[in-house]
MINUTI-607736 format. One record per residue (C-alpha): residue in three letters; y, x, z; residue number from 0. Coordinates in steps of 0.05 Angstrom, whole numbers, plus 5000, padded with zeros to 4 digits. Example, Ala and Ser with C-alpha at 12.3 -4.5 7.8 and 13.67 -1.06 7.14 Angstrom:
BEGIN
+------+-------+------+------+--------+
! seza ! north ! east !   up ! vodren !
+------+-------+------+------+--------+
!  ALA !  4910 ! 5246 ! 5156 !      0 !
!  SER !  4979 ! 5273 ! 5143 !      1 !
+------+-------+------+------+--------+
# end
This chain:
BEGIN
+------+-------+------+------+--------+
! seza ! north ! east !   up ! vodren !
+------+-------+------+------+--------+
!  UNK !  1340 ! 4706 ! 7604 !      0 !
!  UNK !  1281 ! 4688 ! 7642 !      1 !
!  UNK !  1258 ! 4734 ! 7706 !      2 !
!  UNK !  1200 ! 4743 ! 7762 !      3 !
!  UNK !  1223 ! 4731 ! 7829 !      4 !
!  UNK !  1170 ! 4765 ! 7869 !      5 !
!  UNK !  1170 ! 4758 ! 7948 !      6 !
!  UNK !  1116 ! 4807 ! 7989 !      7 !
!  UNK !  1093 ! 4756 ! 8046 !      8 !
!  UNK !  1066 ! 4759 ! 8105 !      9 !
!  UNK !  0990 ! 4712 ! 8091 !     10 !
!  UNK !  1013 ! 4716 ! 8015 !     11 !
!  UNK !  1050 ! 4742 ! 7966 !     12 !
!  UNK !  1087 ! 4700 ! 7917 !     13 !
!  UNK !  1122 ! 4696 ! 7843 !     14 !
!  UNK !  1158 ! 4648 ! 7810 !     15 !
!  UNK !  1178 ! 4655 ! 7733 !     16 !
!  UNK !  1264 ! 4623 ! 7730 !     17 !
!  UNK !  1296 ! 4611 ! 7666 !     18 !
!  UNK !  1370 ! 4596 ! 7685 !     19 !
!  UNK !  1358 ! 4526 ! 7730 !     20 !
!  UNK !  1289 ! 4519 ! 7700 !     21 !
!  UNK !  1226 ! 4547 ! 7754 !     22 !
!  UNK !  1184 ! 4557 ! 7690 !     23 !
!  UNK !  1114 ! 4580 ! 7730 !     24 !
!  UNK !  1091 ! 4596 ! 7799 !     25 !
!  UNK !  1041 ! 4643 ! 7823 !     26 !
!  UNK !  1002 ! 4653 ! 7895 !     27 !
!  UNK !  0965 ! 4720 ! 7920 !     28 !
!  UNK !  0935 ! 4716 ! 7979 !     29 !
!  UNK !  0887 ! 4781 ! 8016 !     30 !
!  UNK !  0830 ! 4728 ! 8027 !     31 !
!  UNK !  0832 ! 4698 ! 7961 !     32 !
!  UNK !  0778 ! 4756 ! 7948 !     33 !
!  UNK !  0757 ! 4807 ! 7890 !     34 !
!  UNK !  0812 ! 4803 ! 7839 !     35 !
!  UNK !  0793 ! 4786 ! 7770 !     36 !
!  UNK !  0787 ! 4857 ! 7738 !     37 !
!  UNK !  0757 ! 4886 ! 7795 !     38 !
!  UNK !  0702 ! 4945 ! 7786 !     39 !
!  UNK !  0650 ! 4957 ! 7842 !     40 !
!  UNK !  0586 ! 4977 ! 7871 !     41 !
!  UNK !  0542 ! 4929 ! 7869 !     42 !
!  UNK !  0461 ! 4920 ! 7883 !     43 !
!  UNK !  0423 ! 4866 ! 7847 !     44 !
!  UNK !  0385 ! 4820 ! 7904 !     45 !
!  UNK !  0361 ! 4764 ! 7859 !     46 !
!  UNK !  0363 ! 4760 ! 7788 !     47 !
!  UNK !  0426 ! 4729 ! 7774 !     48 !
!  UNK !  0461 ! 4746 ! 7845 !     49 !
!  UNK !  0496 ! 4816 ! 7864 !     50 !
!  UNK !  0525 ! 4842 ! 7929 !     51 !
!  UNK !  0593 ! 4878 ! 7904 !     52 !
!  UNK !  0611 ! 4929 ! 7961 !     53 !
!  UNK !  0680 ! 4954 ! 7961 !     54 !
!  UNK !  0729 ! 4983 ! 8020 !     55 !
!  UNK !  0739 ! 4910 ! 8042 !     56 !
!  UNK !  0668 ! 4889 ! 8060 !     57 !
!  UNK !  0609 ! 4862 ! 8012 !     58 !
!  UNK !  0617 ! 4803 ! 7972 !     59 !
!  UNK !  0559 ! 4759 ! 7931 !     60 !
!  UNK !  0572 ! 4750 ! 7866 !     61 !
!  UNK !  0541 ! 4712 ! 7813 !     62 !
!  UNK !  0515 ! 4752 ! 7757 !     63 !
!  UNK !  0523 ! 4734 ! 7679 !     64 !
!  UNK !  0478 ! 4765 ! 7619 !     65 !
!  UNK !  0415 ! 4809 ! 7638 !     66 !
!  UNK !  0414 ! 4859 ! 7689 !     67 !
!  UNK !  0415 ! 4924 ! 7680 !     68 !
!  UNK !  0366 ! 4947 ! 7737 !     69 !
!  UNK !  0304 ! 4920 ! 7778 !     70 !
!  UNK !  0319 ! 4881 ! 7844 !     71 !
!  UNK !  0348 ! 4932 ! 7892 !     72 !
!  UNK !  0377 ! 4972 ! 7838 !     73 !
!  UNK !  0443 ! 4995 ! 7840 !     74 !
!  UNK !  0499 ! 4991 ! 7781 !     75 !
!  UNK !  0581 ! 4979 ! 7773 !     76 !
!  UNK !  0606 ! 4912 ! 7765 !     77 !
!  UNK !  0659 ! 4880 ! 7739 !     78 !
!  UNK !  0700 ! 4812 ! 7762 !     79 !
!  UNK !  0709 ! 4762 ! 7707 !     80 !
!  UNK !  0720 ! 4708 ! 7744 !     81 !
!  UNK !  0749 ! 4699 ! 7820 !     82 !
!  UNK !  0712 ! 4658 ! 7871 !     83 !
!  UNK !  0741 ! 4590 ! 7864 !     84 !
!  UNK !  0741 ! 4535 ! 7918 !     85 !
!  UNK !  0733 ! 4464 ! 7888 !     86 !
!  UNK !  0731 ! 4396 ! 7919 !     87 !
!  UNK !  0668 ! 4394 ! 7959 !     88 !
!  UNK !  0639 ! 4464 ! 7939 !     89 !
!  UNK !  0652 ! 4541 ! 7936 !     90 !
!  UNK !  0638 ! 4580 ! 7874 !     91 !
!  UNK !  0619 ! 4647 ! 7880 !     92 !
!  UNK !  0651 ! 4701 ! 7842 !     93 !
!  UNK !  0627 ! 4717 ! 7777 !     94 !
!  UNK !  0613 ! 4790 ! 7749 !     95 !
!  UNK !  0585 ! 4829 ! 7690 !     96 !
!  UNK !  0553 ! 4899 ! 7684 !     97 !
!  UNK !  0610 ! 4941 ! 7673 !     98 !
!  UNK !  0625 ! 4987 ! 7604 !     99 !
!  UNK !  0581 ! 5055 ! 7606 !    100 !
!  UNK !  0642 ! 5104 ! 7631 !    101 !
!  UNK !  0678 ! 5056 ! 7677 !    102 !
!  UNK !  0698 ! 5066 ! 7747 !    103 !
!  UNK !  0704 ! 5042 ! 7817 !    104 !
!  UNK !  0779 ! 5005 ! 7821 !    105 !
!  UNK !  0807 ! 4950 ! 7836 !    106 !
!  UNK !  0837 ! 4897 ! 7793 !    107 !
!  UNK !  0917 ! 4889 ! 7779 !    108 !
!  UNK !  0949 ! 4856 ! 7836 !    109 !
!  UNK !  0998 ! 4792 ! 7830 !    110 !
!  UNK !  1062 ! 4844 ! 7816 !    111 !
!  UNK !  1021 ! 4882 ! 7759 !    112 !
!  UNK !  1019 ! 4814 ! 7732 !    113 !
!  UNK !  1075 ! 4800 ! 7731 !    114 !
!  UNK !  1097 ! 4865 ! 7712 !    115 !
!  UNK !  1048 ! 4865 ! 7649 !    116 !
!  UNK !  1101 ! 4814 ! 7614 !    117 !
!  UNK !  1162 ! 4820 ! 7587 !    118 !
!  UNK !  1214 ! 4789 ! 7634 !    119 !
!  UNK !  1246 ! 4824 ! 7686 !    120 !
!  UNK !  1225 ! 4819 ! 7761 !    121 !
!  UNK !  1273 ! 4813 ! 7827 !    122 !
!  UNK !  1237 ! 4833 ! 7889 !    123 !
!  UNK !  1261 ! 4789 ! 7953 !    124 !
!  UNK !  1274 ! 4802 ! 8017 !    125 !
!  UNK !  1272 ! 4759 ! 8078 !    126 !
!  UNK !  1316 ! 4803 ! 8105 !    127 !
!  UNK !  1370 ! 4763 ! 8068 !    128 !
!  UNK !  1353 ! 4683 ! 8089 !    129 !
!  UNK !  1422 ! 4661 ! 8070 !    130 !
!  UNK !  1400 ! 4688 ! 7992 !    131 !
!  UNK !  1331 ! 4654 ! 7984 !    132 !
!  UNK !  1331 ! 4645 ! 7913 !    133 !
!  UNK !  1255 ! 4628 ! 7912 !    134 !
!  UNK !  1268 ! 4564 ! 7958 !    135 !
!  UNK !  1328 ! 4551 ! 7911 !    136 !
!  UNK !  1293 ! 4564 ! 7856 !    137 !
!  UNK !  1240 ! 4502 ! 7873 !    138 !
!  UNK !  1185 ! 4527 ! 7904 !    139 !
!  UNK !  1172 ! 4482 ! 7961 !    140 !
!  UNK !  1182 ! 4423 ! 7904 !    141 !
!  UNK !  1125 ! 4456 ! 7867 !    142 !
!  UNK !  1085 ! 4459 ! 7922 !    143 !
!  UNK !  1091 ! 4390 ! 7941 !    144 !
!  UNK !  1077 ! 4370 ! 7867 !    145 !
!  UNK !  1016 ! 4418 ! 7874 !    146 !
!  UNK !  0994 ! 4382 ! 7935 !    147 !
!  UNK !  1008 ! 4313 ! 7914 !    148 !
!  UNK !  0985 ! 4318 ! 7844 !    149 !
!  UNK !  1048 ! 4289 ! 7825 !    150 !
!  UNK !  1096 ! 4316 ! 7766 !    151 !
!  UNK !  1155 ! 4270 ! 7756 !    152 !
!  UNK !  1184 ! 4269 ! 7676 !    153 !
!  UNK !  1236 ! 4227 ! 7646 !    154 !
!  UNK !  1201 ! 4156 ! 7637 !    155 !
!  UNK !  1140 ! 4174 ! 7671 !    156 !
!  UNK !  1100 ! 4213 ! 7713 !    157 !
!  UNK !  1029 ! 4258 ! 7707 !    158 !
!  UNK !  0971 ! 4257 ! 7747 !    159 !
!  UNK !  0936 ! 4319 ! 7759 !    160 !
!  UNK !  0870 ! 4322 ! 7792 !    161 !
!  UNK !  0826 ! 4385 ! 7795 !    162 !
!  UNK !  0751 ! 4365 ! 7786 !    163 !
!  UNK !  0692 ! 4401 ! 7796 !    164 !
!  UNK !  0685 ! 4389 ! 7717 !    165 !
!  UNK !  0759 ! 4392 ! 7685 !    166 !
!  UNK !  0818 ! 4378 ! 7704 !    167 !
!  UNK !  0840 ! 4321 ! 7690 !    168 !
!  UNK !  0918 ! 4301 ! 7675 !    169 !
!  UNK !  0943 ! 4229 ! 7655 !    170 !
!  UNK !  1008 ! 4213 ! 7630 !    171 !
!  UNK !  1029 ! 4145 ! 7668 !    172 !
!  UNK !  1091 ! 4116 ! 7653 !    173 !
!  UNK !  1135 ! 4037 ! 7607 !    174 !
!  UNK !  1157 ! 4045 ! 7543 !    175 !
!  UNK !  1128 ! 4052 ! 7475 !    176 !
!  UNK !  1072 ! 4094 ! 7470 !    177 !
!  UNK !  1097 ! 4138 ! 7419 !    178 !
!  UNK !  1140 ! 4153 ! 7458 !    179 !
!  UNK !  1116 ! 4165 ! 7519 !    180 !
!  UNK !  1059 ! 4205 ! 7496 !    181 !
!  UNK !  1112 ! 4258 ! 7462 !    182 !
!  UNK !  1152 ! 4268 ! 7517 !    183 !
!  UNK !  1083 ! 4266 ! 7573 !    184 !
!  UNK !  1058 ! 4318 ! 7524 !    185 !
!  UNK !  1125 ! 4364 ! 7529 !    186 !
!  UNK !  1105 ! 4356 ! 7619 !    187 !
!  UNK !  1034 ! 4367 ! 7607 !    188 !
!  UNK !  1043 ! 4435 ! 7579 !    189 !
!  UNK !  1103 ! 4446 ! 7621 !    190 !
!  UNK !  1055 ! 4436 ! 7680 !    191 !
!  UNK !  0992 ! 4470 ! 7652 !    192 !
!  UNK !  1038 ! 4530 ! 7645 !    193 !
!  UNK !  1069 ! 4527 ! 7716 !    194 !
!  UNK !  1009 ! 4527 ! 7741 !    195 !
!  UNK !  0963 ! 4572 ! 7713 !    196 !
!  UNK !  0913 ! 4517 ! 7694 !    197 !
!  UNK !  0864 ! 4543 ! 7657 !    198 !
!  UNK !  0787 ! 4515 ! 7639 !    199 !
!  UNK !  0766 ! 4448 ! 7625 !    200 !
!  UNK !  0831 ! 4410 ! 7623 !    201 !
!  UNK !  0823 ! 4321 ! 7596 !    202 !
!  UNK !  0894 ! 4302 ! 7574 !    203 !
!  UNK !  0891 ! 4219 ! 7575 !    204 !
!  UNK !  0957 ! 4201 ! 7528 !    205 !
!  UNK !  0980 ! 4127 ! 7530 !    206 !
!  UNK !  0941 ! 4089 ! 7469 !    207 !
!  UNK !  0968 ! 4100 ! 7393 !    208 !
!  UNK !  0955 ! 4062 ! 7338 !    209 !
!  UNK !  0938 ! 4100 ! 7288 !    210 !
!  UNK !  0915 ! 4167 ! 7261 !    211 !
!  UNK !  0979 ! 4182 ! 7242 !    212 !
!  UNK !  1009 ! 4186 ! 7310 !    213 !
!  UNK !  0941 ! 4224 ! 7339 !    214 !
!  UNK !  0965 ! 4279 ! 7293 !    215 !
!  UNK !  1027 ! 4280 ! 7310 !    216 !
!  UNK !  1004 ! 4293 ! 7388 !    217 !
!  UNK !  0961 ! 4344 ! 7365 !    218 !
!  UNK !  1012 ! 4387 ! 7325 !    219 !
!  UNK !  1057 ! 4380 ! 7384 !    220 !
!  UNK !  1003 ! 4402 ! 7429 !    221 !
!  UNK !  0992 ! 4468 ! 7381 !    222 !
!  UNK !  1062 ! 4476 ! 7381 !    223 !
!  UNK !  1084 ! 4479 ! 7450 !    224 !
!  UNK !  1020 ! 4506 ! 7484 !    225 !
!  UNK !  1009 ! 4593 ! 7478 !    226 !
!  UNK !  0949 ! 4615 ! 7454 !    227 !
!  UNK !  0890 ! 4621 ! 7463 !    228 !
!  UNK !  0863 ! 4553 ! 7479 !    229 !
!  UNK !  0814 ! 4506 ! 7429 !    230 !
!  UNK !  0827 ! 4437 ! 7442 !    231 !
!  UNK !  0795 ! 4374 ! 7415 !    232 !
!  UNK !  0828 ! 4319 ! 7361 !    233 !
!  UNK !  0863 ! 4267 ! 7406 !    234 !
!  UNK !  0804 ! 4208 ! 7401 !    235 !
!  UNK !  0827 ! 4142 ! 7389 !    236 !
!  UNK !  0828 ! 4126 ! 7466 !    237 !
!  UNK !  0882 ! 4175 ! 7478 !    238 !
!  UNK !  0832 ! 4230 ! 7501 !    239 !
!  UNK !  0841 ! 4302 ! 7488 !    240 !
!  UNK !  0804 ! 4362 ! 7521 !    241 !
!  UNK !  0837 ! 4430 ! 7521 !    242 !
!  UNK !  0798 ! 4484 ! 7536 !    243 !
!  UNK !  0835 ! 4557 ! 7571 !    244 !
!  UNK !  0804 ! 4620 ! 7592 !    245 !
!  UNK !  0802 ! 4614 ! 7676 !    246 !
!  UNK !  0785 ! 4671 ! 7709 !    247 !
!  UNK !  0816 ! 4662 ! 7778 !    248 !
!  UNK !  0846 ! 4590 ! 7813 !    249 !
!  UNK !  0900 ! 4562 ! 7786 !    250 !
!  UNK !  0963 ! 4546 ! 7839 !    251 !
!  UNK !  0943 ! 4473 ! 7856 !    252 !
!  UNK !  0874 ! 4496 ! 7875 !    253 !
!  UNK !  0895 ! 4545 ! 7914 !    254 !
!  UNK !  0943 ! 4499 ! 7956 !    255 !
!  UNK !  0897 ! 4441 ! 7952 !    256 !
!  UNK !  0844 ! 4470 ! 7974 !    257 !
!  UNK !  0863 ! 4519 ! 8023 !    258 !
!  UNK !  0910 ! 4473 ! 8054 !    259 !
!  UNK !  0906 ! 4505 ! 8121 !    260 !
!  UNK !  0928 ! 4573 ! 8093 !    261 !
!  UNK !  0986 ! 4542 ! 8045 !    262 !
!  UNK !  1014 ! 4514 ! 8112 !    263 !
!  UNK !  1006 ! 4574 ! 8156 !    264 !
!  UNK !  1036 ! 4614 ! 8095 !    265 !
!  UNK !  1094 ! 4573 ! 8094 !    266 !
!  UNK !  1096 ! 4574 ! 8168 !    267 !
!  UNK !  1093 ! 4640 ! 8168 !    268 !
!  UNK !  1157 ! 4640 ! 8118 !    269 !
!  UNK !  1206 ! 4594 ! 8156 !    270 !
!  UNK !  1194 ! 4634 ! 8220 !    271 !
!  UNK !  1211 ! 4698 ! 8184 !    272 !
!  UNK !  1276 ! 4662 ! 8165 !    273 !
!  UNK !  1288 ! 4631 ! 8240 !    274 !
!  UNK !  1346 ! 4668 ! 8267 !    275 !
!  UNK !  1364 ! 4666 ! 8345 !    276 !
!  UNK !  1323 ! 4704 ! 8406 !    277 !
!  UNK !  1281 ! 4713 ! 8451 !    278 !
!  UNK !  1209 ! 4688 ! 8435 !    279 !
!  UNK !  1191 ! 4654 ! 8370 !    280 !
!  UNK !  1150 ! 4599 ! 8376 !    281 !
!  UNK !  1115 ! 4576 ! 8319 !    282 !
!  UNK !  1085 ! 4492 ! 8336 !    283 !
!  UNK !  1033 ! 4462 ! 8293 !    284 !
!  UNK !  0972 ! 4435 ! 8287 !    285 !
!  UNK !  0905 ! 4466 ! 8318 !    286 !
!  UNK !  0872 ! 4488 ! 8255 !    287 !
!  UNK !  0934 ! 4517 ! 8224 !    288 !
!  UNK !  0948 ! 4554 ! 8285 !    289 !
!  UNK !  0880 ! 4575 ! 8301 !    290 !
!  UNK !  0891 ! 4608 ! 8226 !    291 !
!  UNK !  0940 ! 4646 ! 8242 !    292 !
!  UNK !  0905 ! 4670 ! 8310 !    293 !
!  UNK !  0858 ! 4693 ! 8270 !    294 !
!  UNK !  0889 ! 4744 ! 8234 !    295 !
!  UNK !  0930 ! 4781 ! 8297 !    296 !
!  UNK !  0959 ! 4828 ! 8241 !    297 !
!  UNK !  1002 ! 4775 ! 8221 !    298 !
!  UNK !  1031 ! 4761 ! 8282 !    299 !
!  UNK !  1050 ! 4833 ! 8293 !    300 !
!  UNK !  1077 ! 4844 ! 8224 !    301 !
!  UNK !  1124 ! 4772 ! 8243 !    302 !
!  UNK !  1138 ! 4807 ! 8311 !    303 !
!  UNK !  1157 ! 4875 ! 8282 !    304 !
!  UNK !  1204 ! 4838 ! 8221 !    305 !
!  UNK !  1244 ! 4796 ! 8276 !    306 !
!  UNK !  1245 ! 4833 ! 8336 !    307 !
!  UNK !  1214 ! 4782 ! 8381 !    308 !
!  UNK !  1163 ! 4763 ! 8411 !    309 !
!  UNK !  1116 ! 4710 ! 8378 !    310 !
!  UNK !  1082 ! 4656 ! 8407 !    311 !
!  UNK !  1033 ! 4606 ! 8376 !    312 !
!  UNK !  1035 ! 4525 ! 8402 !    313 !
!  UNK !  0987 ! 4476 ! 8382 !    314 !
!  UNK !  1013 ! 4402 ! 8374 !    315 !
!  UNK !  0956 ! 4352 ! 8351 !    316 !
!  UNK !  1017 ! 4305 ! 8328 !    317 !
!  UNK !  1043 ! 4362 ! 8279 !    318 !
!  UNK !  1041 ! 4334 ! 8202 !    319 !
!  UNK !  1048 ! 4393 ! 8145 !    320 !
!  UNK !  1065 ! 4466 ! 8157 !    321 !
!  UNK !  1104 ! 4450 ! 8233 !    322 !
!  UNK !  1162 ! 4489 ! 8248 !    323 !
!  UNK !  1188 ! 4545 ! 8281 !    324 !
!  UNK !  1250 ! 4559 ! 8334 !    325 !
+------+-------+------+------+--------+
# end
């Protein structure tokens, strides 16, 4: 039977989705991620399609979709459909709708009410127990290297997966008879759009098929293995499909890709809460990872309090990836 695993971190908080040997979906929350989709607050209209949302955390802009319900300056409640997304070259602003008449000031569910909103069972973790990380054995640093790379390995071939500004786009590479290779590339693609949350735009480029007869049969395969909703096109007789997913906050590569510096310190963060020994922790990498984690002196203490040492922070220009800590 499938389960969460569900790990509180310190920089972010993560869950991954295990079917016996099978890491079936992962999931990233992170405090500066932003409003979370769902969220209801304050806001006061300064232009006519942008908000300031205030809530306990700060303000926020937000872009505003339909009319609005008040004259600039005018005060009304909010909601979050969509998250503020970071894409390559570009940050979206969050985007919100005038609330329902009776609703209130909250905040919306949280990675673990997710998680907790579906039907499988959930194992919190501890790092308390190193010697039992399941999520590590489970595959999550292999499907964060996939995430960064882009890269998803399948019997006689590989995908590409590259977020764009406008899809995402995922070809199936790989020898063999096309046929072929497009069912079992299709069987990876929706293992992979599942895994990792990918929802919007998504271009599926299948190896070329001969006829109408095998477009079909990628398309009933597609409506087969995919959950609703989506709408997706016919596959076109260049191998081209688009799929099309309700997104309303980044999916897991974007948030690794493009917070790179934060999916490092995060993991940084991780191995030093597993890093036995005493005396003081040092945690070595490079300047903008570490200057990260300077920033946020919470993080440091919460690290500090957890191990019972003291933690100090190195910066080594030569560092590659998350660095280490000893």
């Amino acid at each position: 039977m499938a389960e969460w695993l569900y790990e509180a971190g310190i920089g972010e908080n993560r869950a991954a989705l295990i079917d016996g040997d099978t890491l079936r979906a992962v999931r990233l929350e992170r405090p500066l991620d932003g409003l979370s989709h769902g969220t209801i607050a304050e806001a006061r209209l300064v232009e006519p399609k942008l908000v300031e949302l205030t809530t306990d955390g700060g303000k926020q802009l937000a872009s505003l979709q339909g009319r609005a319900p008040v004259p600039l300056g005018g005060r009304f409640l909010a909601e979050v459909g969509r998250m503020a997304m970071k894409e390559r070259g570009r940050h979206k602003l969050a985007r919100v709708r005038c609330a329902a008449d009776g609703a209130v000031v909250q905040k919306g569910p949280s990675l673990l009410d997710r998680i907790s909103a579906t039907q499988h069972p959930i194992t919190m973790l501890s790092a308390l127990t190193p010697s039992e990380d399941r999520l590590e054995a489970a595959g999550w640093t292999e499907m964060v290297e996939r995430a960064q790379r882009g890269y998803w390995e399948f019997d006689g071939g590989a995908l590409w997966i590259d977020p764009t500004p406008a899809m995402t786009m995922i070809d199936i590479d790989g020898e063999g008879e096309g046929q072929a290779l497009a069912r079992t590339g299709c069987h990876a693609v929706i293992a992979a759009i599942e895994a990792f949350d990918i929802g919007g735009p998504i271009g599926i480029d299948f190896p070329s098929l001969a006829g109408r007869a095998q477009r079909l049969e990628v398309d009933a395969l597609v409506d087969e293995l995919l959950a609703l909703p989506f709408e997706r096109t016919a596959t076109n007789g260049y191998g081209f499909m688009q799929i099309i997913r309700r997104r309303d906050r980044p999916n897991f590569i974007e948030q690794i890709r493009y917070d790179a510096v934060a999916s490092d310190a995060a993991l940084l963060l991780r191995r030093a809460q597993r890093t036995g020994g005493t005396g003081t922790l040092t945690l070595t990498s490079r300047a903008s990872v570490i200057d990260w984690i300077a920033a946020h002196p919470d993080w440091t203490a919460q690290l500090q309090q957890f191990c019972g040492r003291s933690v100090q922070l190195m910066v080594d220009p030569s560092m590659k990836g998350m660095g280490h800590a000893q």
